[in-house]
C-alpha positions in Angstrom: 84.3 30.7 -16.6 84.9 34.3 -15.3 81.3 35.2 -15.5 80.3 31.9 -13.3 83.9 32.8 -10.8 81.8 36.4 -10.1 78.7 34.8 -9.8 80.2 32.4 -7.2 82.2 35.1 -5.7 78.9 37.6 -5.0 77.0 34.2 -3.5 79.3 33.5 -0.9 79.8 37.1 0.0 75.8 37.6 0.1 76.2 35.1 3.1 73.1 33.6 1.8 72.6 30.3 2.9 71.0 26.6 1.4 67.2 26.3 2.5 67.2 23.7 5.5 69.4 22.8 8.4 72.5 24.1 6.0 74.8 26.7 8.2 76.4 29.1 6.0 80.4 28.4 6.5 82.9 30.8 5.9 85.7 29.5 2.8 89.0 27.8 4.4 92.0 29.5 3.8 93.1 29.6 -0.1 95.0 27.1 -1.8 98.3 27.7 -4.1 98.3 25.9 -7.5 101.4 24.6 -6.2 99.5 22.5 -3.5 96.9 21.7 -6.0 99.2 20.4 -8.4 100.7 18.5 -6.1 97.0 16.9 -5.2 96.5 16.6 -8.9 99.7 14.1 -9.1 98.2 12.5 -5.7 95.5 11.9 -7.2 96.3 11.1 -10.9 94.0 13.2 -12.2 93.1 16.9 -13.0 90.2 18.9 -11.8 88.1 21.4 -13.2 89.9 25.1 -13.9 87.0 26.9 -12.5 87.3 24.7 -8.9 90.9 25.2 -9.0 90.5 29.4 -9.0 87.7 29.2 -7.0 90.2 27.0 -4.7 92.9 29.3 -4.8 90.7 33.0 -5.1 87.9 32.2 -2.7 89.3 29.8 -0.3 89.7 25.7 0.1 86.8 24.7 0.3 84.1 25.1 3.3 81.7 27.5 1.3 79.1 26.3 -0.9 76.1 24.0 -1.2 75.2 21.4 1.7 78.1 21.6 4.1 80.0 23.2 1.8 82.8 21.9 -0.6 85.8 19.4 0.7 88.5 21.1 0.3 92.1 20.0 -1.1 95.5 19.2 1.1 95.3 22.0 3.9 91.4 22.9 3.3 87.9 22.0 4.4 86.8 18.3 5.7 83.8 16.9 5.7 82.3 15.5 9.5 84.5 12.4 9.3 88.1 14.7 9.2 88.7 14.1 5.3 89.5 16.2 2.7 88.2 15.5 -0.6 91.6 14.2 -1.4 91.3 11.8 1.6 88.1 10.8 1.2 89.2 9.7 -2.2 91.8 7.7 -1.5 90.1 6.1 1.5 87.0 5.2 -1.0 89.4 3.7 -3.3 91.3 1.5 -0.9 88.1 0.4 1.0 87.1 -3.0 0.6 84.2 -5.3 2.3 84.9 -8.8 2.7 81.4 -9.5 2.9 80.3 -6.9 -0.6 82.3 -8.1 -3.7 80.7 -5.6 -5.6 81.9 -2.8 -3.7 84.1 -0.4 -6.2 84.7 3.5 -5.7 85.3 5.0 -9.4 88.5 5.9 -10.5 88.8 9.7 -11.1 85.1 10.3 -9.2 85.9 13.0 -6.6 84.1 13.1 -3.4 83.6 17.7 -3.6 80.0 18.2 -1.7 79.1 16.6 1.6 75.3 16.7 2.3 75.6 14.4 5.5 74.3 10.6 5.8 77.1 9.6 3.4 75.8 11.6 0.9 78.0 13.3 -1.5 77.7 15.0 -5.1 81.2 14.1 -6.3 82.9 15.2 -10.2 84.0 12.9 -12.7 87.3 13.9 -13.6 87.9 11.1 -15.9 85.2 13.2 -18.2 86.0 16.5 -20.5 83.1 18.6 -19.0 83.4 17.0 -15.1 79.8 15.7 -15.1 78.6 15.5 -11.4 77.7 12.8 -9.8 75.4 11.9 -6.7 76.7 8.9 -4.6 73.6 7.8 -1.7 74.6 4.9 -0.2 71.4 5.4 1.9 67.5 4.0 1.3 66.3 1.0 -0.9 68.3 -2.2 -1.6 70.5 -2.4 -4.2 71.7 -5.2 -6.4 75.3 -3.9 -6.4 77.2 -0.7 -5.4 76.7 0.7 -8.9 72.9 1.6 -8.2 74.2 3.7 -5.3 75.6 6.6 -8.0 73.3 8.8 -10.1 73.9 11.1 -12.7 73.4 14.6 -11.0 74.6 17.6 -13.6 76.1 18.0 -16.9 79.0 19.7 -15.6 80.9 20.6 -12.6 80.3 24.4 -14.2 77.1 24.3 -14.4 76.4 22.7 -11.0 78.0 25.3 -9.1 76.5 27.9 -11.1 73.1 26.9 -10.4 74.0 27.2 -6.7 75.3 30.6 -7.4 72.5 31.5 -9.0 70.0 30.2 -5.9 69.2 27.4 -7.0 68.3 24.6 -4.3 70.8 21.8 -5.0 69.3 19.4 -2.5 65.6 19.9 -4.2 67.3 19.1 -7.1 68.0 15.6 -6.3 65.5 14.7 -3.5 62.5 16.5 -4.6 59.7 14.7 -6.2 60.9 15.4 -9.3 64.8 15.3 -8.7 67.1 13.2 -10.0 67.2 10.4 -7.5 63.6 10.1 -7.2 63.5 9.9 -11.0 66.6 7.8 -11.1 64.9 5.1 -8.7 61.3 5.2 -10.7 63.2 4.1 -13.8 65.1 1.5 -12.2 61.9 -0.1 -10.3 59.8 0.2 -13.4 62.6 -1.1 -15.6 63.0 -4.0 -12.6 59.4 -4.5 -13.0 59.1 -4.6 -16.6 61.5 -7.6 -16.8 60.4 -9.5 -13.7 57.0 -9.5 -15.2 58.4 -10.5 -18.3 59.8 -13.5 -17.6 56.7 -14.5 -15.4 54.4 -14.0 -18.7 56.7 -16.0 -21.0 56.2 -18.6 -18.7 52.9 -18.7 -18.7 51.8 -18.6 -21.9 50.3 -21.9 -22.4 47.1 -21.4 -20.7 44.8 -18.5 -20.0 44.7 -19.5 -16.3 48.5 -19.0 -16.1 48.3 -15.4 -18.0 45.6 -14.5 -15.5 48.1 -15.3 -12.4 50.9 -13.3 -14.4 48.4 -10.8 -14.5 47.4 -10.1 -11.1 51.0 -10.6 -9.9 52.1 -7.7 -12.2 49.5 -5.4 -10.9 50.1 -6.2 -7.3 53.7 -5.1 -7.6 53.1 -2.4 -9.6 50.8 -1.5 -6.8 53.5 -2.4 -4.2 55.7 0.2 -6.1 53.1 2.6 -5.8 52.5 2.7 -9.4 49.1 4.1 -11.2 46.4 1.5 -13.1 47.4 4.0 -16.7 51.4 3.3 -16.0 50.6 -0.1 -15.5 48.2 -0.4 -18.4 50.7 1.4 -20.3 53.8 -0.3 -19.6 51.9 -3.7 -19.9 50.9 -3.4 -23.7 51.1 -0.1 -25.2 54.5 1.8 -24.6 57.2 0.2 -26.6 59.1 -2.0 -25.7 56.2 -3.2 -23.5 55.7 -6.0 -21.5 54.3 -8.6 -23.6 56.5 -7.2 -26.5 59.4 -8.2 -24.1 57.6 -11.4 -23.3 57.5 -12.5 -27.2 54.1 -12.2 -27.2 51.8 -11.6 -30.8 49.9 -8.8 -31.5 46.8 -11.2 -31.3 48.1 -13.0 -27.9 49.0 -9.6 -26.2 45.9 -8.2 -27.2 43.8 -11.5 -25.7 45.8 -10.8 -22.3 44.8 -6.6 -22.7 41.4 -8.1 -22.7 41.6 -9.6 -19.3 42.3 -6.4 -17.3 38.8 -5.9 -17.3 37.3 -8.1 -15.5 40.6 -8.6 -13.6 39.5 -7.8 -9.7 40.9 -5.8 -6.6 40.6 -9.1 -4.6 42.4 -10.8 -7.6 45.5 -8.8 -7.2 45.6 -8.6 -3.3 45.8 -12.5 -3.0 48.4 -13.1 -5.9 50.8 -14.4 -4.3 55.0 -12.9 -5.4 
């Protein structure tokens, strides 16, 4: 921990900022563990020893990746007035008459604001404080749950990545970061069984198979997927498609056979 504290430490007093529109901030006035503690019993939970030094050596938030950290009871807000404290509580007493699914998580702390509602938060209900993403922002989701992805290990780790230069917002929007990879796994997975269901109803006649057909590739094309993922996810990977489907060996391979002669024009008029 004291070797990640110095690393933090030199970072902020480098006065190097985050690439983009990110204004380096200078850190709030410390905290006391007192106040912490008092936030802890608040909040009815603990947070990470590192963030709580960091907190009381370094200052109370403002410094850091995005906008820089919320702060505790006395420290930095984020651009709606809230401290991470209050941005917690308010998340957990929210509630949508018109969203039944809504739900913050107990013990998830709002810590980094990256603006747009966009947060990487800890969960301290968790030994190492994974981090967590929360983007309300973007595709339709099925409930509030698909709105949280799984950002880093550790609160430890996270931070020390930052210290260390690493581009926290690249992380999780670049073309390989975590919620670009987080939301090809959901629409494949959402594919996979959508298509699923549509082949194991049409398995009596060849005609049907054929439709199922050129309404999976049309999706998978809507989803900007490739002809090998879609090949691949159709009958080879495992569980695939047709596996998923109940289909044989024999009957999968029969339907294999008909993406060859399966046609652009095909696909484009399926209708979903």
């Amino acid at each position: 921990m004291a070797d990640i504290f110095e690393r933090v430490r030199k970072r902020i007093e480098s006065g190097s900022k985050d690439p983009g529109d990110f204004a380096v901030r200078p850190p709030a006035p410390v905290a006391t563990y007192a106040s912490i503690a008092a936030d802890e019993h608040t909040l009815c939970f603990k947070v990470p020893a590192l963030l709580k030094r960091l907190y009381v050596e370094v200052g109370n938030g403002g410094w850091g990746p995005g906008y820089g950290l919320l702060g505790l009871t006395g420290g930095a807000k984020d651009d709606l007035g809230q401290t991470a404290v209050q941005c917690y509580v308010s998340l957990r007493e929210r509630s949508t008459s018109d969203d039944s699914s809504w739900r913050w998580p107990a013990g998830l702390l709002p810590l980094c604001h990256w603006g747009c509602a966009i947060y990487s938060c800890i969960d301290c209900t968790q030994p190492a404080f994974p981090m967590v993403a929360f983007d309300p922002n973007g595709r339709p989701f099925k409930d509030w749950t698909e709105a949280f992805f799984a950002e880093c290990d550790g609160f430890d780790q996270w931070i020390g990545l930052w210290a260390d230069g690493h581009d926290l917002w690249e992380r999780l929007y670049g073309e390989d970061g975590v919620i670009a990879e987080a939301h090809y796994v959901r629409s494949v997975t959402e594919l996979m069984r959508l298509t699923a269901d549509d082949f194991r109803q049409s398995a009596t006649t060849e005609k049907e198979q054929r439709a199922a057909l050129c309404r999976y590739l049309r999706r998978g094309s809507v989803e900007d997927l490739s002809t090998g993922e879609l090949v691949d996810f159709l009958g080879v990977s495992s569980p695939s498609v047709l596996e998923m489907a109940g289909y044989s060996d024999e009957a999968a391979q029969r339907v294999m056979e008909m993406l060859a002669d399966i046609t652009e024009e095909q696909i484009q008029s399926a209708t979903l």
